[in-house]
C-alpha positions in Angstrom: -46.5 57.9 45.3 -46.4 54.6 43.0 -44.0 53.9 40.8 -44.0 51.4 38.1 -40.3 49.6 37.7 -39.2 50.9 34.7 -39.8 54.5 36.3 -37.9 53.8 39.2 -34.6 56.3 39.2 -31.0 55.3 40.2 -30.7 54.7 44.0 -28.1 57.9 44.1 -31.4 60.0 43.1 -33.8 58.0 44.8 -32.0 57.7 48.8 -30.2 61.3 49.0 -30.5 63.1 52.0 -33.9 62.0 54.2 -35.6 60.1 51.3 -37.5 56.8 51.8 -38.5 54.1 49.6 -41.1 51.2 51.0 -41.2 48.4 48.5 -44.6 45.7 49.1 -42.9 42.7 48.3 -45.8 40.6 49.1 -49.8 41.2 50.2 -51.2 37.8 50.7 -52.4 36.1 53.7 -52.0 32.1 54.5 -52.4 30.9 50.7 -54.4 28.2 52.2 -57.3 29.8 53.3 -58.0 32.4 50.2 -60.6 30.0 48.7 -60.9 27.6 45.8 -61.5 29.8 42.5 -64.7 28.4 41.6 -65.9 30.2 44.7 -64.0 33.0 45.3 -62.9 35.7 42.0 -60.3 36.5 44.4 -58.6 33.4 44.7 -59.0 32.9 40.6 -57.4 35.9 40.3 -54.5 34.6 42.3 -54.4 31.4 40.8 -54.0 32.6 37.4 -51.9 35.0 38.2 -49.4 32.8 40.0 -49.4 35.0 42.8 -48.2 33.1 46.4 -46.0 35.8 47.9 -47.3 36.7 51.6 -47.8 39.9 53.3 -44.4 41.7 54.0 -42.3 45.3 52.8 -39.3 46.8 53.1 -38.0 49.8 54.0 -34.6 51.6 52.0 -33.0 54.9 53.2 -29.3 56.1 53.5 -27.7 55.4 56.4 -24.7 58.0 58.1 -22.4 56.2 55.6 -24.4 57.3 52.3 -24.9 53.1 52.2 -28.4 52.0 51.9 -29.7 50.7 55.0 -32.7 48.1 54.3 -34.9 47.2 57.3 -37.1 44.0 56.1 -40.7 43.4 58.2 -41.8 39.7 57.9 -40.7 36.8 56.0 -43.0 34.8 54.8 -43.9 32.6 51.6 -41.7 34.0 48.9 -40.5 36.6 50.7 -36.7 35.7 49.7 -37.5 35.6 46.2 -39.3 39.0 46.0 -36.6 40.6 48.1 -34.2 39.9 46.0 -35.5 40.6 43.0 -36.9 44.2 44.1 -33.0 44.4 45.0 -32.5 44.5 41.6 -34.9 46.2 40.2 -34.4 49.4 41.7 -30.5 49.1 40.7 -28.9 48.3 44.3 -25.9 46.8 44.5 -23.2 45.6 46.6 -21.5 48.5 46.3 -24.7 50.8 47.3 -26.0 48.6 50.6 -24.8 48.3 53.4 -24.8 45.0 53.3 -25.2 42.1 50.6 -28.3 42.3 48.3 -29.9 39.1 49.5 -29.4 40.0 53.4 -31.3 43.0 55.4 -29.6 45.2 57.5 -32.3 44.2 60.1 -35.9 42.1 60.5 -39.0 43.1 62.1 -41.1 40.6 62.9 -44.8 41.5 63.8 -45.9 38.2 65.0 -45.6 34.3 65.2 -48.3 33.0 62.4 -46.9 31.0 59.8 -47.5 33.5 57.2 -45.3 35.9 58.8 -42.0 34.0 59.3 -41.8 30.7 57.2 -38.7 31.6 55.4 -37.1 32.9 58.2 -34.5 30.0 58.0 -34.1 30.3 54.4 -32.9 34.1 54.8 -31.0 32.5 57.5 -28.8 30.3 55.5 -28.6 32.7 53.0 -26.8 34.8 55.7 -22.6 33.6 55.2 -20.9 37.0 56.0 -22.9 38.2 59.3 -25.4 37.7 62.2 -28.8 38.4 60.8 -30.5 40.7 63.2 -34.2 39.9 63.8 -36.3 42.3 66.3 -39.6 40.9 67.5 -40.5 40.9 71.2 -39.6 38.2 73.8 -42.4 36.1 73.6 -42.4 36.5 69.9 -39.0 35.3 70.0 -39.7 32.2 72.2 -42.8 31.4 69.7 -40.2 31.6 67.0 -37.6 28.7 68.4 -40.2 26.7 69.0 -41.8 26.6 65.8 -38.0 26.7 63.9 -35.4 24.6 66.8 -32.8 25.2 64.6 -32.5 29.1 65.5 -31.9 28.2 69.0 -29.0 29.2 70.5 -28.3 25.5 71.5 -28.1 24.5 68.1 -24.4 27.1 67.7 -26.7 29.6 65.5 -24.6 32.5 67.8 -22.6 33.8 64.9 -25.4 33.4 62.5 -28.6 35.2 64.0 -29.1 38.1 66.7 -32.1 37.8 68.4 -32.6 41.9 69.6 -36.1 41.8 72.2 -37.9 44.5 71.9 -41.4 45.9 74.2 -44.1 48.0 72.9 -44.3 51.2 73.1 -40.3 51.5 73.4 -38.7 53.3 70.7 -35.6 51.8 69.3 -33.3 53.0 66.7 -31.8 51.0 63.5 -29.6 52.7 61.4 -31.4 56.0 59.8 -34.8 54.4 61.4 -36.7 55.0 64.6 -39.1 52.3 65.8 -42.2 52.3 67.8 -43.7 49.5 68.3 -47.6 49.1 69.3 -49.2 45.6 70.9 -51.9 44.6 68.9 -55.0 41.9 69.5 -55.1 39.5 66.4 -58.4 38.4 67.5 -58.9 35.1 69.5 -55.8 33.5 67.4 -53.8 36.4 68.3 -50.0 35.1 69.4 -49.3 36.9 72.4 -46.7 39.2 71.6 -47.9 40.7 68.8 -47.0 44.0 67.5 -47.2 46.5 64.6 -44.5 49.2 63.8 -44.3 52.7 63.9 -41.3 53.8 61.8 -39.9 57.3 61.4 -36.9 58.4 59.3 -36.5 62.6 59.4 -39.9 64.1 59.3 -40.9 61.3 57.3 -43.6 58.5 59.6 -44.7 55.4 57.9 -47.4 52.5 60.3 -46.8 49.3 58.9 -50.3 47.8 60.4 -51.3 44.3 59.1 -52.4 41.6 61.0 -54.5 43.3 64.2 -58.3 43.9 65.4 -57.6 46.5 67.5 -54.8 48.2 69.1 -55.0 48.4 73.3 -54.2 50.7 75.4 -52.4 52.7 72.3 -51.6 56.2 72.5 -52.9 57.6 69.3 -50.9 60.5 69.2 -48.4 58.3 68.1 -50.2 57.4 65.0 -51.4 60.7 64.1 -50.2 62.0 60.4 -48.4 59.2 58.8 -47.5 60.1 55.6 -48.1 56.2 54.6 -50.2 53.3 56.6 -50.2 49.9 55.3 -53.2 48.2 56.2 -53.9 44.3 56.5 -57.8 43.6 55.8 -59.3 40.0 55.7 -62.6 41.1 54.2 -64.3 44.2 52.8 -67.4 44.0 55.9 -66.7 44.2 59.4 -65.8 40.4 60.5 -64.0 40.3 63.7 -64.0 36.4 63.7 -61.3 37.4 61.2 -58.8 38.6 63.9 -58.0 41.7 61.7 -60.0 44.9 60.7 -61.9 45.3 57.6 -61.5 47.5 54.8 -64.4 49.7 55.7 -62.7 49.7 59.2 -59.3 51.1 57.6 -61.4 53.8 56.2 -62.3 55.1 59.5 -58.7 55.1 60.6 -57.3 56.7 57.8 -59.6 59.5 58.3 -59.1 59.7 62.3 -55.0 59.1 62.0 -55.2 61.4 59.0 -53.0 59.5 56.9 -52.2 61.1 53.6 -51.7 57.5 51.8 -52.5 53.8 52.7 -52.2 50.7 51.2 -54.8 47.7 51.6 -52.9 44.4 51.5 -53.8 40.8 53.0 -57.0 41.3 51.6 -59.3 37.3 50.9 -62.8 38.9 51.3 -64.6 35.2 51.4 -66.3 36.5 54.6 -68.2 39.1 52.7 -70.2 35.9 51.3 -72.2 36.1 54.2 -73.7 39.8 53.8 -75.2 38.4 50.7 -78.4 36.7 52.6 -79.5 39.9 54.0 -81.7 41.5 51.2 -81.1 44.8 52.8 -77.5 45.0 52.1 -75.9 47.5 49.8 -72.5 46.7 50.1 -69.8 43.9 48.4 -71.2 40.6 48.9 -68.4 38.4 47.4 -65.0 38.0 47.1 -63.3 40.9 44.7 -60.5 40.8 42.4 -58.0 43.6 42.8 -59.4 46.1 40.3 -63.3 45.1 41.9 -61.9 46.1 45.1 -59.9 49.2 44.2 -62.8 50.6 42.3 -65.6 50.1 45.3 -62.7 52.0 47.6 -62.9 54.6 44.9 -66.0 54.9 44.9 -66.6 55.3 49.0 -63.9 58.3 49.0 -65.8 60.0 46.3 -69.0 59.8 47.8 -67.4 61.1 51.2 -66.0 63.4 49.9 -62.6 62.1 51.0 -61.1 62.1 47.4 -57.9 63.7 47.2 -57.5 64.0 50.8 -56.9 60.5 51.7 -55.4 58.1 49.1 -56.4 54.1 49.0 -54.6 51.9 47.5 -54.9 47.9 47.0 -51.7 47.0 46.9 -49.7 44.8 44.7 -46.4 43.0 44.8 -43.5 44.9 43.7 -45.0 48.5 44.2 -42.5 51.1 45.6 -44.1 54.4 48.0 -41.2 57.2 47.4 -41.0 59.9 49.9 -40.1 62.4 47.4 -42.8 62.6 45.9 -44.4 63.1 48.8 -41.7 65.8 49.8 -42.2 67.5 46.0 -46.6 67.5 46.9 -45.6 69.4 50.2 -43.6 72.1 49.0 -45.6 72.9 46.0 -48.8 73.2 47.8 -46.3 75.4 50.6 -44.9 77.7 47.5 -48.6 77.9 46.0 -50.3 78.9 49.4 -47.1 81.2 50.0 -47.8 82.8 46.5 -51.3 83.0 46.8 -51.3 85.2 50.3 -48.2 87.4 49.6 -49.4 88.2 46.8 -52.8 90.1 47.8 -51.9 93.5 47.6 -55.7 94.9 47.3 -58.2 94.1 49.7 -57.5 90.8 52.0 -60.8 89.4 50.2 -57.9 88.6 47.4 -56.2 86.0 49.2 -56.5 82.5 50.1 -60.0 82.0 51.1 -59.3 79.4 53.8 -56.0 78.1 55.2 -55.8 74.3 56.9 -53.4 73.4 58.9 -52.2 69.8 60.3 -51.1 69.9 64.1 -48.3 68.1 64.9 -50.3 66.0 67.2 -54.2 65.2 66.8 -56.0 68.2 65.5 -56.7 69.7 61.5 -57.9 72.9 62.0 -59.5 75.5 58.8 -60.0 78.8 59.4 -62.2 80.8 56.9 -63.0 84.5 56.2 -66.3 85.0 54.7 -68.5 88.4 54.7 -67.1 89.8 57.5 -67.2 86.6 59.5 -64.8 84.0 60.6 -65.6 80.5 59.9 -63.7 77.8 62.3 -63.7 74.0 61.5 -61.4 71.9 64.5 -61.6 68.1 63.6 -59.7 65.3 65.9 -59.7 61.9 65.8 -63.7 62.0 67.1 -65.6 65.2 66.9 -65.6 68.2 64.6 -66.1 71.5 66.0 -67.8 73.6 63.5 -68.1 77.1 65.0 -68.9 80.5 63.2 -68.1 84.2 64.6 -68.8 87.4 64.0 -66.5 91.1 63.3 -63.2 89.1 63.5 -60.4 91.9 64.3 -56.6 91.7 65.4 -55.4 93.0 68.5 -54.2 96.6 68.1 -50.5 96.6 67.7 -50.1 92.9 66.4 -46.4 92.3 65.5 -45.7 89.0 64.2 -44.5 87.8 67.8 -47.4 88.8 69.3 -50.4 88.2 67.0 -53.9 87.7 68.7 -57.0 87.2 66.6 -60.4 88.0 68.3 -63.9 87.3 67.1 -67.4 87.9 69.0 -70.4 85.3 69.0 -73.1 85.7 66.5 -76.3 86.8 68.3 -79.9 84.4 67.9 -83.1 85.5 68.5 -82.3 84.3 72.1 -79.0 83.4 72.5 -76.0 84.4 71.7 -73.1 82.0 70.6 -69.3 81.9 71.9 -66.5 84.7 71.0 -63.0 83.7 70.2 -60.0 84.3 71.2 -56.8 83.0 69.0 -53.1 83.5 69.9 -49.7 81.9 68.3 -47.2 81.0 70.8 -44.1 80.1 70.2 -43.1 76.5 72.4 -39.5 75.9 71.4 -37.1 76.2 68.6 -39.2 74.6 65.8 -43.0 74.5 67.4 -45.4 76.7 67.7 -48.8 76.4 69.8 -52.2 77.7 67.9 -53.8 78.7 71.8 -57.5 78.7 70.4 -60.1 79.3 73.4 -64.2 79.4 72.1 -65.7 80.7 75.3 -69.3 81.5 76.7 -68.7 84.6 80.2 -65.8 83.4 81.7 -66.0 79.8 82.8 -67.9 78.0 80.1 -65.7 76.8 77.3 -67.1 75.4 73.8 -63.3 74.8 73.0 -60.0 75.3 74.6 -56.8 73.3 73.3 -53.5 74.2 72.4 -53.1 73.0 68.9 -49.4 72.6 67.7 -47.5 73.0 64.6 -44.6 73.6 63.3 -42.7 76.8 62.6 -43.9 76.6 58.9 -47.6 76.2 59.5 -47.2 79.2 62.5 -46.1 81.5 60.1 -48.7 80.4 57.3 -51.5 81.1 60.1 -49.9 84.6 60.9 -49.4 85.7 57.2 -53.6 84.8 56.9 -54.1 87.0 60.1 -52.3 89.9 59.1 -53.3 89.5 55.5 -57.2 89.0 56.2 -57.8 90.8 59.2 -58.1 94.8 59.8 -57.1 95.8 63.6 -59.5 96.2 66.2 -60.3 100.2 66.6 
């Protein structure tokens, strides 16, 4: 959700219970390498704009002491600046953080480049009433002293700065936030070291993933359902000379992350030059402005049908993502569904037509009742299982601890496909696992996963059943 300043609530409305704000307080890379202006529309666009700030955001959300805990990731070119002055347009005060307005509660730092840290020692003299915890990994950290001395601990910076090492894949807690980082390859310039962030607060999980070309050895599962991703994107094209993943990249991992909202910042484009002396090429060949760019990712969701689904958004200094908005989207969709099903009091043709469900992990599964047959789409992060069924019936004697939802294969001229067999399990206290088997005899399986969800979504799925479905006789 976006909110323009003047919209923005007071931070009492904005942080209570699990809410989270994430501020962009800058989306530029290395100001020296966007391009000269008679090039690049891009860097004209900057230029007149007066626009120098580099990539970085922040993260606001109450901590155990109802004071607002603000967790700052990278300081680059006019980071301070912004910082402060999104401190003070969203009303925080003294009185309301947990520290002083011009000091973080903590910094993440993804990586050595110059873009990503040069006003570390600015916010560092800032600092007067307490150590200024920075989190980055070790070698990170070594990278860092050497490029600044002065924040050695040889030079009696102990009571100003806490260096906190940190290793990938380790979850660490500040404050109301949990932290995951992920190692990520920058490409051949890529300082070893070099991480994005995982960050969850409640049910809420936001990836914070500029500056990479690909992620090893990560364990998407991690990833999977972010209700924001912020994406950094050198060009439009594919250009891994770049060290960082393109915008038509970040459309692929939207989709197999299923994030419900990302953000497109660090974006230059003057790569995207180079597509232009191929005749055969379709897409951007230049350099966009803001609005140019926006409208082309418009554009690519609406012709894949991805509109609505998956939001894309080129971000701009100064915009705030609220949670509760998010949170309000949720529970509407949850009361309409809720509505729509209980409500069917005729034939079970009346309600919902389809029910999707988000697994907790890496599956979005739609199930479908349509003429007497049962239409199943599973999609992960790679392939899409889109399986059909015939005379779906419940088990005799379902109760809504025992539900199991049975389907037969539809029969070819000479074959016949694979029945189904769907039961709800409940794992622990709040999740449920959707056991869904699509089997050929006995030992030849087309699909068979547990999918799991939450209590919610496992009693969405049984209301459809027992709504939909007459018993088998």
């Amino acid at each position: 959700m976006n909110m323009l300043n003047s919209q923005i609530p007071s931070p009492s409305k904005i942080l209570a219970g699990d809410q989270l704000l994430v501020r962009i307080n800058g989306t530029l890379p290395d100001i020296s390498t966007i391009g000269s202006e008679e090039k690049s529309e891009r860097a004209a666009e900057v230029k007149q704009k007066g626009i120098s700030t580099n990539t970085s955001c922040s993260l606001f959300a109450a901590d155990k002491t109802d004071k607002i805990f603000h967790v700052l990731v990278d300081v680059g070119q006019g980071i301070v600046k912004s910082v402060e002055k999104g401190i003070s347009e969203l009303g925080f005060s003294s009185s309301t953080l947990s520290l002083s307005p011009a000091i973080p509660d903590a910094v993440l730092i993804t990586h050595s480049h110059d873009d990503h840290i040069r006003e570390l020692p600015l916010l560092i003299n800032n600092n007067e009433s307490s150590k200024l915890k920075i989190f980055c990994t070790a070698e990170c950290s070594e990278q860092l002293t050497k490029r600044f001395p002065q924040l050695s601990e040889s030079n009696n910076n102990n009571n100003r700065i806490s260096f906190n090492t940190i290793q990938p894949d380790k979850t660490f807690e500040i404050g109301p936030f949990f932290i995951t980082p992920v190692l990520a390859d920058h490409g051949d310039n890529s300082p070893s070291g070099s991480v994005i962030y995982m960050v969850k607060l409640a049910n809420h999980k936001v990836i914070i993933g500029w500056d990479f070309l690909s992620l090893p050895n990560v364990n998407e599962n991690l990833l999977w359902n972010p209700d924001l991703v912020i994406l950094g994107t050198q060009s439009y094209n594919p250009h891994p000379e770049t060290g960082m993943i393109s915008v038509s990249e970040a459309f692929e991992l939207v989709r197999r992350w299923n994030a419900k909202e990302c953000y497109i910042v660090h974006y230059r484009g003057l790569l995207d030059f180079e597509e232009a002396t191929n005749q055969w090429f379709r897409g951007p060949v230049k350099a966009m402005t803001t609005d140019e760019l926006q409208k082309v990712i418009d554009s690519h969701l609406g012709i894949m049908g991805s509109e609505g689904k998956f939001r894309i958004t080129v971000a701009r200094e100064g915009m705030v993502w609220d949670s509760s908005g998010l949170q309000n989207k949720q529970q509407q969709s949850l009361q309409e569904s809720s509505s729509s099903v209980s409500s069917s009091d005729q034939s079970a043709s009346s309600s919902a037509p389809f029910l999707e469900i988000e697994s907790l992990e890496k599956y979005i599964m739609r199930i479908e009742k349509e003429a007497g047959k049962l239409k199943l789409m599973i999609e992960d992060r790679i392939n899409r299982f889109n399986l059909e069924f015939d005379k779906p019936r419940k088990r005799p004697n379902t109760t809504d601890d025992n539900i199991i939802l049975e389907a037969q294969g539809i029969k070819g001229m000479l074959v016949k496909g694979p029945d189904l067999r769907i039961e709800i399990v409940r794992k622990a206290e709040n999740e449920y696992a959707i056991k869904v088997r699509a089997y050929k005899g006995k030992k030849k399986n087309v699909f068979n996963e547990d999918i799991v969800v939450n209590n919610t979504d496992a009693q969405r799925l049984k209301t459809y059943i027992k709504e939909n479905f007459a018993e088998a006789k």
